[in-house]
N, C-alpha and C positions, 0 to 999 in steps of 0.2 A: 598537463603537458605545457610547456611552457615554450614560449614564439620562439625564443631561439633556435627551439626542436623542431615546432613545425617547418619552419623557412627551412631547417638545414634539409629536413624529411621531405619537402618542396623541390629541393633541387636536388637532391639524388632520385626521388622519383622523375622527375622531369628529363635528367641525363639519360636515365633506365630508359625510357620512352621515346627519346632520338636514336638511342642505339638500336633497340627493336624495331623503331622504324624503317629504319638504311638497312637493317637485314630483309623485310618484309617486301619493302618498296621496288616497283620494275625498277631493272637498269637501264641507261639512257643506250641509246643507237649506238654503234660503232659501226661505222661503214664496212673495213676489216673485216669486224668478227661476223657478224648478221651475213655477210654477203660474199665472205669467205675469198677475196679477192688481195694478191698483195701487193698491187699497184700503187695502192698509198702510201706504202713503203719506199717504193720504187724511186717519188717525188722528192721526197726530202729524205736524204740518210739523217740516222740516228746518229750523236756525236756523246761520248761521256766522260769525263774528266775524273779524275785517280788523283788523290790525294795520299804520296805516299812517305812516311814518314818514322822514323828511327832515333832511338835515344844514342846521341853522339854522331848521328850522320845529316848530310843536308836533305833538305827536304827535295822531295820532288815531285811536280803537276805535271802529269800523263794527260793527252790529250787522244782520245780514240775515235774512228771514225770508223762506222761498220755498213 
């Protein structure tokens, strides 16, 4: 086996073993979900921007506020 192999065999196992971790690992807290309350919501509205856009027309940035 030759070091090129290994290192490359090195960091696909290594990647393999972040991704299985983040699947394995607890979730962090969310106030929301854990405590099912939607008050957090309540404080800041969500805002999302639309980027919409056509071959031969102008573009146009939607601004949404929900």
């Amino acid at each position: 086996m030759d070091w090129q192999q290994l290192v490359s065999l090195a960091i696909v196992g290594s990647a393999a073993g972040f991704l299985l971790w983040s699947k394995v690992r607890r979730p962090k807290f969310s106030f929301k979900r854990d405590t099912h309350c939607g008050c957090v919501a309540a404080v800041s509205p969500q805002a999302s921007i639309v980027f919409h856009a056509r071959k031969g027309e102008r573009p146009q940035v939607r601004v949404r506020v929900t």
